[in-house]
C-alpha positions as CSV (number, residue, x, y, z in Angstrom):
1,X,45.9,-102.9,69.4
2,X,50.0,-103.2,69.9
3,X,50.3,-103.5,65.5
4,X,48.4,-100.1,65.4
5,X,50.4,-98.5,68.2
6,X,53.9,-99.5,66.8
7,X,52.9,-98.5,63.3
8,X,51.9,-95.0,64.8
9,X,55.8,-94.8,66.6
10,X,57.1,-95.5,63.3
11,X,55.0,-92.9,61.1
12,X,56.0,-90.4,63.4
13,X,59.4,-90.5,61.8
14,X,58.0,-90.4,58.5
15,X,56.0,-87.0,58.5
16,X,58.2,-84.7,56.2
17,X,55.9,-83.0,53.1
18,X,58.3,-82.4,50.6
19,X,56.1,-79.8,48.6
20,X,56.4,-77.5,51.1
21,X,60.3,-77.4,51.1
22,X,62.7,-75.7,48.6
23,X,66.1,-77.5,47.7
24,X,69.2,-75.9,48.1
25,X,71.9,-77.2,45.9
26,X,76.1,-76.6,46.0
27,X,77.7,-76.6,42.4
28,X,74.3,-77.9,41.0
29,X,73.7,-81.0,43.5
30,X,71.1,-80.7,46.2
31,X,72.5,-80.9,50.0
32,X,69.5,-79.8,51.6
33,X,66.0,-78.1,52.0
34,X,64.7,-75.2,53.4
35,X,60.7,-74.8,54.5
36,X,59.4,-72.1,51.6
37,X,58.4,-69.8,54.7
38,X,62.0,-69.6,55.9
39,X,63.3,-69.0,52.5
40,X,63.3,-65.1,52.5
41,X,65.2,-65.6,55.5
42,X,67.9,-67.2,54.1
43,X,67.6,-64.9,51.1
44,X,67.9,-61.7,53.4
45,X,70.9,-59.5,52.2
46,X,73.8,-60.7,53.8
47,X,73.4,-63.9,52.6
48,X,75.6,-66.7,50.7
49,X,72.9,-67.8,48.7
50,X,72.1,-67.2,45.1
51,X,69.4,-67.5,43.1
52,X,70.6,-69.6,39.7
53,X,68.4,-70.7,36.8
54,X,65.8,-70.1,39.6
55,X,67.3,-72.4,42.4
56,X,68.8,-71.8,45.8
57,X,72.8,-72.3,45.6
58,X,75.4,-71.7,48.2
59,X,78.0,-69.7,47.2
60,X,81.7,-70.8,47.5
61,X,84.5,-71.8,45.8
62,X,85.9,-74.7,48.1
63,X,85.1,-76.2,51.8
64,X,86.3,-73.6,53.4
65,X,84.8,-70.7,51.8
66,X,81.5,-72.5,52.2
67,X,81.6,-73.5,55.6
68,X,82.5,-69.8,56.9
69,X,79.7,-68.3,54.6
70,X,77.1,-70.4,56.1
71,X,78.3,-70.3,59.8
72,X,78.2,-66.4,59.3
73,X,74.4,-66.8,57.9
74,X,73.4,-69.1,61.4
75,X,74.9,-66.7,63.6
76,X,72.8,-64.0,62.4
77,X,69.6,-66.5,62.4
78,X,70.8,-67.2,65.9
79,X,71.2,-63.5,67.0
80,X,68.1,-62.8,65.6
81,X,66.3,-65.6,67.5
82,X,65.6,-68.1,64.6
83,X,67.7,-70.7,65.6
84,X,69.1,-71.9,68.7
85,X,72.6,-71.1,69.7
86,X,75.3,-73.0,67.7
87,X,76.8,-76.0,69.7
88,X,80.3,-76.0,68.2
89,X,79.7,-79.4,66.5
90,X,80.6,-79.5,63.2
91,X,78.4,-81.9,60.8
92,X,79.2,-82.5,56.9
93,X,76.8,-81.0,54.3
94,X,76.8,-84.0,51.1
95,X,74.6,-85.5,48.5
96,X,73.8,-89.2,49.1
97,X,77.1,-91.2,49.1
98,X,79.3,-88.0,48.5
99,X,82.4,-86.3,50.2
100,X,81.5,-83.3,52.2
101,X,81.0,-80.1,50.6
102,X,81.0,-78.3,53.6
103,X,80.4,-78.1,57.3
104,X,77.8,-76.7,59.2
105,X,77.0,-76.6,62.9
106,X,74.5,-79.3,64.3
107,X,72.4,-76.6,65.8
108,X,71.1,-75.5,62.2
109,X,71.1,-79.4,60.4
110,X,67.5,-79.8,60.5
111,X,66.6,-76.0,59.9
112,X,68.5,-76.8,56.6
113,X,67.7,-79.9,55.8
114,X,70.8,-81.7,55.9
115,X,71.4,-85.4,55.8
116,X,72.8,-86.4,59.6
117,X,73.9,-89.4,60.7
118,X,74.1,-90.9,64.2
119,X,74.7,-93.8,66.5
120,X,72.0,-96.0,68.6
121,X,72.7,-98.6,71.1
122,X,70.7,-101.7,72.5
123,X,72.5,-102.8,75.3
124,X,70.6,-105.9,76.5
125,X,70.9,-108.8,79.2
126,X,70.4,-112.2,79.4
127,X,68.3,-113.6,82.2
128,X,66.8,-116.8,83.3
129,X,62.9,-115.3,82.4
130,X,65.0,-114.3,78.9
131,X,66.6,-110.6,77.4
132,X,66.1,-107.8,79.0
133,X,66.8,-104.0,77.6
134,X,68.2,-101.1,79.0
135,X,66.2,-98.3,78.6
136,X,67.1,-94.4,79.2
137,X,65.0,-91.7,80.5
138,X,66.7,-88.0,79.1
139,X,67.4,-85.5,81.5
140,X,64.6,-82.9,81.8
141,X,66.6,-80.1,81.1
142,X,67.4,-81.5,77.8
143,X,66.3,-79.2,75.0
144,X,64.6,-81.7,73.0
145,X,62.8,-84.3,74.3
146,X,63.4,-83.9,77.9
147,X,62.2,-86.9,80.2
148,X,61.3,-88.9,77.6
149,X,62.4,-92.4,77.2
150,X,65.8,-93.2,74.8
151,X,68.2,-95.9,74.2
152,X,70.9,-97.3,76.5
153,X,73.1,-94.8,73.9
154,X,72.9,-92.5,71.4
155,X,74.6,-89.6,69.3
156,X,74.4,-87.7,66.3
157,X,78.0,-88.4,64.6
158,X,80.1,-85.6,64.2
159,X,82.2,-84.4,61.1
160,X,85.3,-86.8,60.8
161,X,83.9,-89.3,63.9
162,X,83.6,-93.1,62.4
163,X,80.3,-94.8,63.8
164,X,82.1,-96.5,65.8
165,X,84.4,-93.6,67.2
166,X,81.3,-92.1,68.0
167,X,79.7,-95.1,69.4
168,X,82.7,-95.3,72.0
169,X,82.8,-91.5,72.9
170,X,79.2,-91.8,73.6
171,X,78.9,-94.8,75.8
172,X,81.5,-93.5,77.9
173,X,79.7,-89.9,78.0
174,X,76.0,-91.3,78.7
175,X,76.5,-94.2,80.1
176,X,80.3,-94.8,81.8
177,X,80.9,-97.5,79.7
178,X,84.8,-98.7,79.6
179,X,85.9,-98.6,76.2
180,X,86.8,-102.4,76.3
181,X,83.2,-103.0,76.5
182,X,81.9,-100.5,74.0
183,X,83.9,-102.0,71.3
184,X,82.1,-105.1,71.9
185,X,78.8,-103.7,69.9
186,X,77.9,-105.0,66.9
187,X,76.5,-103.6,63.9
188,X,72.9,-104.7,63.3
189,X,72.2,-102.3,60.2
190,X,71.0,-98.7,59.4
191,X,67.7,-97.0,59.7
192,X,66.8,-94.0,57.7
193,X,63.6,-91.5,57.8
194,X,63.1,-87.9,56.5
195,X,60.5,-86.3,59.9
196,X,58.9,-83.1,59.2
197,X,59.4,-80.9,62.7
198,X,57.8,-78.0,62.3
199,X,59.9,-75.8,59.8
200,X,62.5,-78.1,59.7
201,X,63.3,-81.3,57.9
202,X,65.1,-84.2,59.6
203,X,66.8,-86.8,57.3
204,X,68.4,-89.1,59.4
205,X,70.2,-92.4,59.5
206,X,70.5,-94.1,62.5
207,X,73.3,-96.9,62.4
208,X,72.4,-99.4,65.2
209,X,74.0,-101.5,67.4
210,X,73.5,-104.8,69.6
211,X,75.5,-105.1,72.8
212,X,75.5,-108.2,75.0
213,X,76.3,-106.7,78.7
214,X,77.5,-108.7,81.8
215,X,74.9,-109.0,84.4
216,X,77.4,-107.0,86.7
217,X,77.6,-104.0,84.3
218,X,75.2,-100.7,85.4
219,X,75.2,-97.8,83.3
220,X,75.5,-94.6,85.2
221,X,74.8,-91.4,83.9
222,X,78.0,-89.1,83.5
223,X,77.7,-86.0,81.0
224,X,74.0,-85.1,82.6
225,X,72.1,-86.1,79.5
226,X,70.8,-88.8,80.8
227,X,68.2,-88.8,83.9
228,X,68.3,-92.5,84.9
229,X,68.6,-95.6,83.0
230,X,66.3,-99.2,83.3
231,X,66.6,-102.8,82.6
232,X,62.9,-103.7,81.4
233,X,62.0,-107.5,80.4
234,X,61.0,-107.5,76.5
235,X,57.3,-107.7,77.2
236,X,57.3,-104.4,79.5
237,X,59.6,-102.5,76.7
238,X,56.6,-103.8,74.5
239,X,54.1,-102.5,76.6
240,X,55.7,-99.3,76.9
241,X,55.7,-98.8,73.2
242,X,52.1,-99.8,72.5
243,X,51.3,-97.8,75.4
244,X,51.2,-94.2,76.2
245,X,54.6,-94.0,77.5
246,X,56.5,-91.0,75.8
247,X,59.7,-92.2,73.6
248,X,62.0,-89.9,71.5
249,X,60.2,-91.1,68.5
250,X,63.8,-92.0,66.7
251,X,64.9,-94.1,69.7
252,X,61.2,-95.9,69.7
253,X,62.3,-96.9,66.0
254,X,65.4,-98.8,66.6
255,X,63.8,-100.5,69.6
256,X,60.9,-101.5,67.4
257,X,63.7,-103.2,64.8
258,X,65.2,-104.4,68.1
259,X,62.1,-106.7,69.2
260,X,61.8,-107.9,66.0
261,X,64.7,-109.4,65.3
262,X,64.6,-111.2,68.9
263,X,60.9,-112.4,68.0
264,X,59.6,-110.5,71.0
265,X,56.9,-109.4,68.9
266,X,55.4,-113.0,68.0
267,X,53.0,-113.5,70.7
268,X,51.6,-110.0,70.8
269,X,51.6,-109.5,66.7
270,X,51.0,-112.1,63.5
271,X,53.4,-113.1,60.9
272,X,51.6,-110.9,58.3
273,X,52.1,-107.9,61.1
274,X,55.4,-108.3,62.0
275,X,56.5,-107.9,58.5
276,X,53.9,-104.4,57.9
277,X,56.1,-103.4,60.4
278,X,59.3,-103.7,59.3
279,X,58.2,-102.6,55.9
280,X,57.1,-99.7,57.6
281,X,60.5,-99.0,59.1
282,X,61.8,-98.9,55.7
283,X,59.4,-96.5,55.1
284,X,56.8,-98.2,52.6
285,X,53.1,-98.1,54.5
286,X,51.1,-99.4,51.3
């Protein structure tokens, strides 16, 4: 049944059990969580973090001082094997609709729990049998996710990029995209989830994006993320998704919100379906 099958994609994204995670808080406010059976390792002696009235705090008296005590704690969790490798991409560590408190490498977001925030892309064409999407297939080398299938473009935004700025460096990285064209996109609205992977929580919001392409335009793949890329007719992205095809489960999301809004959904799904499922993407499943 395609209802049942899309509402699986999107549950997928909403797996994160928040009894078995222990906020960590800066000056008081909470920033992230930490799974309760990585705990001691953050408590291990060197650490920045305190135990205060019982809860987990960072230490630190500004940015700065924060952000070098906690890149000093995930270089030891790398050395020791506990995370991978830092990437030298700096994300912000805030509370809901907050400055910054401090930076941390992407590499460790999820391990701790931090909000991140990135861009997706639907980059679609008009034909004379109707739209049709462009669809990505990740590299297999890729350390998550490899070979499966992904949007025309996405990327997580780093510290001090705009969703837009990060919209623009990304097309051109994944995809070749001139600038010119890139700017074209137009923001459709914002997803969010909290995913339990593992040990580690993701709470993510994807801002999304419509782009309208010339029929001339092909994406090519440039920084080697991206295996090959596909322009699909709506009904065979549909199929895809109901099928057994496998999608970066964020990416299968925004596509999902994607075929809704066109109405690609109405022949395949009823009225009292197609709004389950976008009341699923906001996360309510009652």
């Amino acid at each position: 049944m395609v209802l049942a099958a899309l509402l699986h994609r999107v549950r997928a994204c909403h797996t994160a059990d928040a009894s078995a995670f222990e906020p960590w808080r800066v000056d008081g406010v909470m920033v992230g969580r930490v799974h309760r059976a990585r705990v001691p390792l953050v408590e291990a002696r060197p650490t920045p973090f305190d135990r205060r009235d019982g809860r987990l705090e960072l230490a630190g008296a500004d940015f700065a001082a924060r952000s070098a005590a906690l890149a000093g704690l995930v270089a030891r969790l790398a050395a020791a094997g506990h995370l991978a490798a830092p990437l030298g991409e700096a994300y912000g560590v805030a509370a809901p609709g907050e400055a910054p408190r401090l930076q941390v490498d992407r590499c460790a977001v999820a391990w701790l729990g931090v909000a991140a925030r990135g861009v997706h892309l639907n980059g679609f064409v008009r034909a004379a049998d109707g739209l049709r999407l462009w669809i990505a297939r990740r590299a297999r080398g890729k350390r998550t996710f490899p070979g499966h299938l992904d949007n025309l473009v996405a990327g997580g935004s780093s510290l001090g990029y705009s969703d837009e700025a990060t919209l623009r460096k990304e097309c051109h990285e994944e995809a070749g995209m001139p600038g010119e064209l890139a700017a074209r996109a137009v923001a459709v609205g914002e997803l969010r989830y909290d995913q339990q992977d593992g040990q580690s929580w993701k709470a993510d919001t994807l801002a999304c994006f419509d782009l309208e392409l010339p029929a001339d335009f092909t994406p090519q793949p440039v920084d080697g993320e991206v295996e090959s890329f596909a322009l699909l007719p709506l009904p065979a992205v549909l199929a895809s998704l109901a099928g057994p095809d496998a999608w970066k489960p964020n990416c299968a999301l925004v596509v999902i919100d994607f075929l809704l809004r066109y109405g690609a959904l109405a022949a395949a799904v009823d009225a009292a379906g197609r709004a389950q499922l976008r009341r699923a993407l906001g996360g309510d499943f009652g």
